[in-house]
Backbone bond lengths (Angstrom), bond angles and torsions (degrees), N, CA, C in turn:
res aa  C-N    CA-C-N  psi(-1)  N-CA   C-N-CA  omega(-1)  CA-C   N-CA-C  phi
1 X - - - 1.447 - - 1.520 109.64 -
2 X 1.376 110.89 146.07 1.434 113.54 -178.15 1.355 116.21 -67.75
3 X 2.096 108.96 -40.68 1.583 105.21 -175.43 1.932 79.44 -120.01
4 X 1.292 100.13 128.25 1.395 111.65 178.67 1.970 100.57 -92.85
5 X 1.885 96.18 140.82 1.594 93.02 -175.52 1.209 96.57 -109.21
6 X 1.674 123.85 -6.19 1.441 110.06 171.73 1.743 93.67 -166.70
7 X 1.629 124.24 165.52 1.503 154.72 -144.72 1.743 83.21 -57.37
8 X 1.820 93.13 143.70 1.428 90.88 177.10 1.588 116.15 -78.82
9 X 1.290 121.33 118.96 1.591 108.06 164.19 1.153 115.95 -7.32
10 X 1.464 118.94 159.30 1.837 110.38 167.89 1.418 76.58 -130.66
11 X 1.195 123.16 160.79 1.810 166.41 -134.97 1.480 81.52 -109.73
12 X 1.589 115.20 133.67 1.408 146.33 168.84 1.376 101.66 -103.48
13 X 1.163 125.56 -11.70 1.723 125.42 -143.86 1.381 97.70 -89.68
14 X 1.155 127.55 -33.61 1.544 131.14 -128.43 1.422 114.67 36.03
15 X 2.010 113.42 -158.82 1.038 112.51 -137.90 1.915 101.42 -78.33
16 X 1.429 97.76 -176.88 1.932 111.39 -164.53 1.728 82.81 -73.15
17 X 1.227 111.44 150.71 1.528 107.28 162.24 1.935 109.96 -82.22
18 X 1.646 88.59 135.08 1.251 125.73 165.05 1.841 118.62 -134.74
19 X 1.248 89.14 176.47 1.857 113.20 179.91 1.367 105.51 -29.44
20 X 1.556 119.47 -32.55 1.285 107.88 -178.79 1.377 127.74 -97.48
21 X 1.844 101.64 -29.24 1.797 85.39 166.13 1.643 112.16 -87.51
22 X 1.367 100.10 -0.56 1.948 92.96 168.87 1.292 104.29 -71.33
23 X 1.129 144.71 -20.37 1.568 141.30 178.42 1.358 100.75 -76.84
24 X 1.748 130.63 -36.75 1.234 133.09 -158.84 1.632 109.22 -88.89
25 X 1.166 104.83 -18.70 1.556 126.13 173.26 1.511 115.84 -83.12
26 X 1.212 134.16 -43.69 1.006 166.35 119.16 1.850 105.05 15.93
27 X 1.695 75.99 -87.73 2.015 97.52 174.56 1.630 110.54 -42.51
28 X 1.701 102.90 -58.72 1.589 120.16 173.13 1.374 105.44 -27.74
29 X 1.327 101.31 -80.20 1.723 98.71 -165.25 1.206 109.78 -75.42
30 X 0.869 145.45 0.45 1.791 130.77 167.67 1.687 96.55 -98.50
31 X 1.621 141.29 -1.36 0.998 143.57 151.48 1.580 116.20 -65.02
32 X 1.556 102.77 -46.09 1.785 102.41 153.44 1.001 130.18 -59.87
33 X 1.293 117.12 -52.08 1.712 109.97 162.95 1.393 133.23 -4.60
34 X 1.459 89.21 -86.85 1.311 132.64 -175.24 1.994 107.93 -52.17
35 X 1.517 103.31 -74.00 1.432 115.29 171.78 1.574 119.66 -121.94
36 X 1.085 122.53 108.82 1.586 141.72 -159.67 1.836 84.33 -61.09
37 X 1.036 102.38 -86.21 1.618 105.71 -165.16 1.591 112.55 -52.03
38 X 1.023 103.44 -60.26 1.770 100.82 -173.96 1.822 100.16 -58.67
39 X 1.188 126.76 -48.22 1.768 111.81 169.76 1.206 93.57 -37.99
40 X 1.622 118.74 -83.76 1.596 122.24 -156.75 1.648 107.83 -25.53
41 X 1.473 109.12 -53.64 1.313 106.89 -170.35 1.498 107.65 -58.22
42 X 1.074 106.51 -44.06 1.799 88.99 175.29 1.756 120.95 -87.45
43 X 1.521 101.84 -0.79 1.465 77.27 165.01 1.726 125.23 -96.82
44 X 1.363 88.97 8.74 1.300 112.53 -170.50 2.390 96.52 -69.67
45 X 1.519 76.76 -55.80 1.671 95.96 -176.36 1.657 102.48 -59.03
46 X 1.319 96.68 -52.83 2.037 81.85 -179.28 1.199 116.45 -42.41
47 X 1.455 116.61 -75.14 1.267 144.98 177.99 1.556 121.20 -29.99
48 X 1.515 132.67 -82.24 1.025 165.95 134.68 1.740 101.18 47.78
49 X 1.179 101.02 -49.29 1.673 106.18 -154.87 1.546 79.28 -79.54
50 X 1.898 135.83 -72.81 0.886 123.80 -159.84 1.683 123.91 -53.90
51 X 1.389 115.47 -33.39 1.407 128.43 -178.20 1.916 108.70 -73.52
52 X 1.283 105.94 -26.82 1.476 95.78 157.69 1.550 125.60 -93.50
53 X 1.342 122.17 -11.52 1.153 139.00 -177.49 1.872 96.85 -65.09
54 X 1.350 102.43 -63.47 1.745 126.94 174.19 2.002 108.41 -54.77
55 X 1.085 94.07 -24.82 1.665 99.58 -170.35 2.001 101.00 -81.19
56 X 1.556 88.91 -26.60 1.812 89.90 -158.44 1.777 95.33 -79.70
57 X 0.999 119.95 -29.40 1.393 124.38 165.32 1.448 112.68 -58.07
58 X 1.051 124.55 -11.07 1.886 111.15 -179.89 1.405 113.63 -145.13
59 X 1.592 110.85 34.74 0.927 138.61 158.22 1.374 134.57 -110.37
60 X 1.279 124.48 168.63 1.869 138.16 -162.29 1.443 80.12 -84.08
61 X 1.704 108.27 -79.79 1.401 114.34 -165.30 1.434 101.47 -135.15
62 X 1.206 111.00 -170.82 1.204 123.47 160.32 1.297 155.66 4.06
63 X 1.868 82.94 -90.72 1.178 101.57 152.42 1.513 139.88 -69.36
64 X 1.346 111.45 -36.45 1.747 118.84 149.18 1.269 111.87 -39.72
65 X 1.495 125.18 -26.24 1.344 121.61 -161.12 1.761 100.80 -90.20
66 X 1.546 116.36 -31.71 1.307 128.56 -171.46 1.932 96.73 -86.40
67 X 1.137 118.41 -12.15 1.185 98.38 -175.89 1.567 107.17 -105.55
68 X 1.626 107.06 -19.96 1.531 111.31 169.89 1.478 98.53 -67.21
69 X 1.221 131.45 -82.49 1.601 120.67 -178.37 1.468 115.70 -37.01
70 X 1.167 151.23 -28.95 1.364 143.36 169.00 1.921 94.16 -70.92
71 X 0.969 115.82 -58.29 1.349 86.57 -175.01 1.255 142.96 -63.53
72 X 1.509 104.81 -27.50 1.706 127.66 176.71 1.723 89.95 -46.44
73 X 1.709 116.43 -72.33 1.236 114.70 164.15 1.231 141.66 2.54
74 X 1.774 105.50 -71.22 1.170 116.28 -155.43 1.961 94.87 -75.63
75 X 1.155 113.01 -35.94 1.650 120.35 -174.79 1.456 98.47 -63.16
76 X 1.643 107.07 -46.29 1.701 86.24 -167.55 1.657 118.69 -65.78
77 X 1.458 109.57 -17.78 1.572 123.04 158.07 1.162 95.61 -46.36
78 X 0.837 117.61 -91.73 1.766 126.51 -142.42 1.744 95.27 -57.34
79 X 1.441 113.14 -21.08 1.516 99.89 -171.31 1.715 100.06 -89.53
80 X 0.953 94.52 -49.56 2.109 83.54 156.72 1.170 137.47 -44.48
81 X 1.039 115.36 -37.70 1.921 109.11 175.57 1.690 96.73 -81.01
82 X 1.217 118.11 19.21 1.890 97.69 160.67 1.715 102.03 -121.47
83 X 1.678 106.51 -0.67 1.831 95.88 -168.52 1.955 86.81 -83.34
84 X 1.190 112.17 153.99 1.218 131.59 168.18 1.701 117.25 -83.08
85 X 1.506 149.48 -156.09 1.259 131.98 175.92 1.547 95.55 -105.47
86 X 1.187 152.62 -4.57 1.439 122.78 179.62 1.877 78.86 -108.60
87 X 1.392 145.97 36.90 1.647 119.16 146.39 1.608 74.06 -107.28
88 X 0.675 166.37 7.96 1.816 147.86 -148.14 1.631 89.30 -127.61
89 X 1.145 114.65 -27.89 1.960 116.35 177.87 1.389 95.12 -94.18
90 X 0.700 147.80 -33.03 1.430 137.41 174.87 1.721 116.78 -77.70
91 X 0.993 120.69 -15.87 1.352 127.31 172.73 1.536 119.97 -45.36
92 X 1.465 127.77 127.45 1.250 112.07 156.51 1.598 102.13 -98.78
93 X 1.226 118.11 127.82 1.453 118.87 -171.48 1.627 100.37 -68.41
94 X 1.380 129.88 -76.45 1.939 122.10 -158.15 1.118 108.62 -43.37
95 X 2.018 125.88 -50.03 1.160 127.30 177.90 1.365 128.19 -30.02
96 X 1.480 92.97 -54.61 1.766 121.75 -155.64 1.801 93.42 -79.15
97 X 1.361 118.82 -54.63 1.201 122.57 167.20 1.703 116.97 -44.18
98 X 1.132 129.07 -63.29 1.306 121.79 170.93 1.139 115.36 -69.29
99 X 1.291 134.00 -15.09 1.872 117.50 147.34 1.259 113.02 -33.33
100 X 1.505 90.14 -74.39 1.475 93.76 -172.48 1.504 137.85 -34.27
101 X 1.403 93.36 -57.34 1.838 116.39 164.50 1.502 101.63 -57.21
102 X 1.222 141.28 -39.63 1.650 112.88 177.24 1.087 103.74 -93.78
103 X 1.529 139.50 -28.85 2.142 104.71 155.39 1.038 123.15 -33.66
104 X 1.560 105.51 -57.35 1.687 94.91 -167.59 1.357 111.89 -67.55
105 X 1.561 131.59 -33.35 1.461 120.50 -178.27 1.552 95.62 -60.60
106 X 1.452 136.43 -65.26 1.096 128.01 -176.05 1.784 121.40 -21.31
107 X 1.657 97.22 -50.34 1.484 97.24 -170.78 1.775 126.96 -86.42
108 X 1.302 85.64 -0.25 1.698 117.29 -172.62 1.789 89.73 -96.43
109 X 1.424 135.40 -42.28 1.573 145.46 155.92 1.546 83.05 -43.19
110 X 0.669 113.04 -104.14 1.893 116.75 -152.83 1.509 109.35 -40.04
111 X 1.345 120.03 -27.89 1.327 106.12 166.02 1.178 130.19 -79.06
112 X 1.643 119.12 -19.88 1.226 127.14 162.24 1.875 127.53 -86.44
113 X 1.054 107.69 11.00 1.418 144.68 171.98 1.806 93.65 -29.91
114 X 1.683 99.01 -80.28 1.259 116.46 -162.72 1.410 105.57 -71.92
115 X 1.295 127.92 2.13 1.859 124.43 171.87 1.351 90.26 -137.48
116 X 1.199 128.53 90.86 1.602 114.43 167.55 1.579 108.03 -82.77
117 X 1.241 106.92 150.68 1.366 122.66 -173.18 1.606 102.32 -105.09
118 X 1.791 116.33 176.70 1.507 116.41 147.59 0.984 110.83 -51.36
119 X 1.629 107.12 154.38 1.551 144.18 143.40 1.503 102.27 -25.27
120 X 1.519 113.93 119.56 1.712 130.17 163.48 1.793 97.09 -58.72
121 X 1.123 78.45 136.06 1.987 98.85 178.04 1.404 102.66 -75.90
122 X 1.535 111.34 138.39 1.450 115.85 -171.52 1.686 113.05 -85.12
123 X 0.841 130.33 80.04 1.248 126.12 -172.02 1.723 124.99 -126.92
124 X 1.033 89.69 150.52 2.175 94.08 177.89 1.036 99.52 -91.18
125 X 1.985 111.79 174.06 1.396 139.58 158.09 1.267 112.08 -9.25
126 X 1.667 82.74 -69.87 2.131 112.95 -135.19 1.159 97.99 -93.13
127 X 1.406 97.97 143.57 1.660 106.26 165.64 1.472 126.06 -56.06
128 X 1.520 103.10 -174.42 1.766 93.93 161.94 1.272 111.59 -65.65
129 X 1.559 102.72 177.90 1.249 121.83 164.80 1.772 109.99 -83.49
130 X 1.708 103.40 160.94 1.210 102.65 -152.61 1.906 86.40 -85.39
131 X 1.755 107.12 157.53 1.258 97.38 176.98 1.260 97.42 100.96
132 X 1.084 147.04 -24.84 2.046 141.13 -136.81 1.655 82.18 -92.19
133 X 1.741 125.40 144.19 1.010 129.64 159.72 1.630 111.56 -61.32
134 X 1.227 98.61 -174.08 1.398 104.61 166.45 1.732 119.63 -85.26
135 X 1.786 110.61 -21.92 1.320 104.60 -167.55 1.629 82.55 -94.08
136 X 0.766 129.32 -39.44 1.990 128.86 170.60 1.495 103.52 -27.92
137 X 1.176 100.80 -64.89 1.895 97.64 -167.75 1.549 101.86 -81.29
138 X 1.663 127.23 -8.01 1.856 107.08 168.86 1.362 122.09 -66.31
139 X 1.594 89.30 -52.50 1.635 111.05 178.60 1.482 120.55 -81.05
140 X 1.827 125.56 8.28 0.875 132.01 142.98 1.748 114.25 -79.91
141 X 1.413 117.63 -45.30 1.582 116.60 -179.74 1.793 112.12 -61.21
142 X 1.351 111.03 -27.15 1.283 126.56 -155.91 1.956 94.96 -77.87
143 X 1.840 118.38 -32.40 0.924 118.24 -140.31 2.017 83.95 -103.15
144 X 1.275 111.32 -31.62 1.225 142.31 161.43 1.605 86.10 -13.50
145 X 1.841 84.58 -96.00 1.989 117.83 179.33 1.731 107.37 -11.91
146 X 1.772 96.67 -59.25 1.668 98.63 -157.87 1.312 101.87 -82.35
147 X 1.479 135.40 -17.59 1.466 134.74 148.20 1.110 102.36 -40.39
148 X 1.500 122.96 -75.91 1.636 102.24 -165.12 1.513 120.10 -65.76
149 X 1.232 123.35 -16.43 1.261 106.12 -179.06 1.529 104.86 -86.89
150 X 1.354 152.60 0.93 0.726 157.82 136.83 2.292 120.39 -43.78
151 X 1.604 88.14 -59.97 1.429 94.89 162.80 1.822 119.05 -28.97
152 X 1.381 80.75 -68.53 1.784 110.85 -168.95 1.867 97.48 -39.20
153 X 1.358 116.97 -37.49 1.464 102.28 -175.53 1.302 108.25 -90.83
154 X 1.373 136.90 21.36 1.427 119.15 172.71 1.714 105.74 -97.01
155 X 1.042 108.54 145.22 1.609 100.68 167.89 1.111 127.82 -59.33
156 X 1.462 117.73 143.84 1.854 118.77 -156.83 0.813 110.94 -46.83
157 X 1.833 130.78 -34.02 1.777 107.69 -153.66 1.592 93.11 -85.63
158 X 1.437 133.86 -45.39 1.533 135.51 175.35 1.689 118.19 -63.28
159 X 1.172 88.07 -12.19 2.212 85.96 163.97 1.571 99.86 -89.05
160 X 1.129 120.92 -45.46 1.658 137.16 155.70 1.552 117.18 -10.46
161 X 1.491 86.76 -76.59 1.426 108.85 -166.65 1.794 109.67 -66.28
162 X 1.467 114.37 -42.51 1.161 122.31 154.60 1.147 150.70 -31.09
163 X 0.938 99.43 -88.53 1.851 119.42 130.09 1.685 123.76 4.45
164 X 1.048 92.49 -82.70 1.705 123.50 172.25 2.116 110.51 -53.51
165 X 1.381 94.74 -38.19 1.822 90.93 -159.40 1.909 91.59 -107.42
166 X 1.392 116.12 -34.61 1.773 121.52 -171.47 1.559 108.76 -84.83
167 X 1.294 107.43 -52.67 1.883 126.92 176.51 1.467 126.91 -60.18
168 X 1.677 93.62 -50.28 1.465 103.93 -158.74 1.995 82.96 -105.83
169 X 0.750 104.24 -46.86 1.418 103.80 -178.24 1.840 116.59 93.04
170 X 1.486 96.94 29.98 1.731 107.54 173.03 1.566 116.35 -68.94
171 X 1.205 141.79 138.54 1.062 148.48 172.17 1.998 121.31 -53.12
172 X 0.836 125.38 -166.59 1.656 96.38 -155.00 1.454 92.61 -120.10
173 X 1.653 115.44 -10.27 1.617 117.15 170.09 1.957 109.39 -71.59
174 X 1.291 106.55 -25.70 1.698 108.56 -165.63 1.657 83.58 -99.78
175 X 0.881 146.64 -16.66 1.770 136.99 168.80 1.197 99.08 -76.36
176 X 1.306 136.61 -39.07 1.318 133.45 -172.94 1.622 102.85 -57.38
177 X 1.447 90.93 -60.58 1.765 104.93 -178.38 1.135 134.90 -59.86
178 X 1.368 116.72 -7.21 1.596 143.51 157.01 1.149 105.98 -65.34
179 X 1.446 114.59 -60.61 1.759 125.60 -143.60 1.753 97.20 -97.01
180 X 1.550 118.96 8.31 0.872 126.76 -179.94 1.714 123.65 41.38
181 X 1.717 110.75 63.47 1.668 106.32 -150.37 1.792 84.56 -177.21
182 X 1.146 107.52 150.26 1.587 133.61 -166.47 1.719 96.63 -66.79
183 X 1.300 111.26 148.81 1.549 121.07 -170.55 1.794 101.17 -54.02
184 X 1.471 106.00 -45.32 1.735 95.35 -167.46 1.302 108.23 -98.62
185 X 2.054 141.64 30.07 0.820 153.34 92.48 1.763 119.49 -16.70
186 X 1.431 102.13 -74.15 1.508 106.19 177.06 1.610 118.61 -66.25
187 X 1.336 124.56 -35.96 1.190 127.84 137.76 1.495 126.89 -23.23
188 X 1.287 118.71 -34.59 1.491 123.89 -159.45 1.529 91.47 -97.11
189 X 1.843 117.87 -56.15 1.503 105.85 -165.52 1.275 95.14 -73.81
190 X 2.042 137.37 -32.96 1.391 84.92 171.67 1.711 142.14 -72.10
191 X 1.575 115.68 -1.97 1.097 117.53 167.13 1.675 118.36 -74.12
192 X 1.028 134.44 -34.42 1.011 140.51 156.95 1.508 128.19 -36.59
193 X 1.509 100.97 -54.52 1.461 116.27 -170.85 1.765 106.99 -81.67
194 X 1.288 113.32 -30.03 1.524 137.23 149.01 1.669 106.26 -46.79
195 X 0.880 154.49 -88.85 1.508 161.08 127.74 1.353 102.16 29.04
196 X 1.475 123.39 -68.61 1.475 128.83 -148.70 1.771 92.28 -89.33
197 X 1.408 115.01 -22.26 1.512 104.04 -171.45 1.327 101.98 -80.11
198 X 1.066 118.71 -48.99 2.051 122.51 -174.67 1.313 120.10 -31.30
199 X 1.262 107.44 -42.37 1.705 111.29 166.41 1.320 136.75 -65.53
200 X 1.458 96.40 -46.97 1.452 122.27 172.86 1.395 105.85 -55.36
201 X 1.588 98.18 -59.00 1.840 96.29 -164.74 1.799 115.86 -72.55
202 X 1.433 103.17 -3.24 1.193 104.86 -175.20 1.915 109.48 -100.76
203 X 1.276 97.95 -25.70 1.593 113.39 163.83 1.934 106.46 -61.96
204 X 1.280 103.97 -63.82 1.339 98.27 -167.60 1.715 115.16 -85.09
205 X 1.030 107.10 -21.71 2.069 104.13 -166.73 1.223 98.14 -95.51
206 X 1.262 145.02 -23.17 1.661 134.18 -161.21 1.638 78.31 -70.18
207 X 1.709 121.36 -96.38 0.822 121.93 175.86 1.205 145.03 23.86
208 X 1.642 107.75 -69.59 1.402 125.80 164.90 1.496 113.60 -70.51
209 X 1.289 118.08 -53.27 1.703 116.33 172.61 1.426 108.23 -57.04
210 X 1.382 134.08 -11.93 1.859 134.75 -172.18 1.297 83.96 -98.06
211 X 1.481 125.88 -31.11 1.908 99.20 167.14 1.088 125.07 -71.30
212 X 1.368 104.20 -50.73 1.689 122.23 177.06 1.852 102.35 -9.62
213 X 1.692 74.95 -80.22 1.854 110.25 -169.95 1.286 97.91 -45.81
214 X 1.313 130.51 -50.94 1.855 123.25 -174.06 1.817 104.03 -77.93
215 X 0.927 108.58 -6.11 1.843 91.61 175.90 1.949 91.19 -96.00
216 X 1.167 103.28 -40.84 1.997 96.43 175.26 0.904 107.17 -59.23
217 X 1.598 143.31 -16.26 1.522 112.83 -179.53 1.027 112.74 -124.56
218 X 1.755 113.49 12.03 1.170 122.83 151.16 1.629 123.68 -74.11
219 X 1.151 102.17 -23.87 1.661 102.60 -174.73 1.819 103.39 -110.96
220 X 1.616 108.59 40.69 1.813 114.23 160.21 1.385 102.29 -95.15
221 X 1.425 94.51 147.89 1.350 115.21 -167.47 2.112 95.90 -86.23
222 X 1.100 124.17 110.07 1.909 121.58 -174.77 1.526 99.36 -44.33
């Protein structure tokens, strides 16, 4: 965002793919090939951090978040023991993996349709940073909260797209490949979905941070 209303996300994703995790991807799927389960197990381990990182965004809590990533999982199992070795070489694994994980949140949305709950809390991986006070990390968790409830009003594919390229920190060819739609398509909902937050976040978070700041300098000692 051009005028930021609160701390930039930091990236769940790790690094942009290059030469070296194309070699590591590479190894992966000819590790499937070869042995279905023992690959899985390690693509489980590569993977894991970003697909729950992506899960905690389209979730209640937590634990919704641990049971959406176990399931995305468990399908992409079961959708592997029918690919043969030239769909298993053609695979881009993170893409194909976060498909998966936003069907199922999608279809896990429609089942929760008829009881809607709160806004999923906007949050990353990683902890704080080392050093962070205690009022640092409230009014950082607090700003978290009004991110996600902010999220919650964009329409799925641009909370999606968001999500995926600002949060997770994926490159804008593997958002495309998620959102199933041409690079300057995915480009567009994240500009879009970028667009619709600026107002919002500037309507709702100043506000709350102009309290913040007046209860801190209400409680200095003269």
């Amino acid at each position: 965002m051009s005028q930021r209303a609160g701390p930039e996300p930091r990236s769940a994703a790790g690094p942009e793919p290059g030469p070296a995790s194309d070699e590591a991807e590479r190894r992966l799927r000819a590790h499937l090939a070869s042995d279905l389960d023992a690959g899985f197990a390690a693509l489980v381990r590569e993977h894991q951090r970003v697909v729950h990182s992506v899960a905690r965004q389209f979730s209640r809590d937590r634990s919704d978040a641990e049971d959406l990533a176990a399931e995305a999982f468990l399908r992409a199992y079961r959708a592997l023991r029918g690919y043969d070795a030239g769909r298993l070489d053609s695979l881009r694994l993170r893409p194909w993996l976060l498909t998966i994980l936003r069907n199922t949140a999608r279809n896990a949305a429609r089942d929760r349709a008829r009881r809607p709950d709160p806004p999923p809390a906007f949050e990353t991986a990683e902890e704080p940073a080392d050093g962070a006070s205690v009022e640092q990390e409230a009014e950082s968790a607090d700003v978290q909260r009004e991110l996600g409830a902010l999220l919650a009003q964009l329409p799925e594919v641009q909370r999606t797209a968001v999500v995926l390229r600002h949060v997770v920190g994926l490159g804008t060819a593997e958002v495309a490949e998620v959102l199933g739609c041409p690079e300057g398509t995915a480009k567009s909902h994240v500009s879009r979905g970028l667009a619709r937050l600026r107002p919002l976040a500037e309507e709702r978070l100043r506000p709350a941070a102009a309290n913040r700041s007046g209860l801190r300098e209400e409680g200095r000692t003269p």
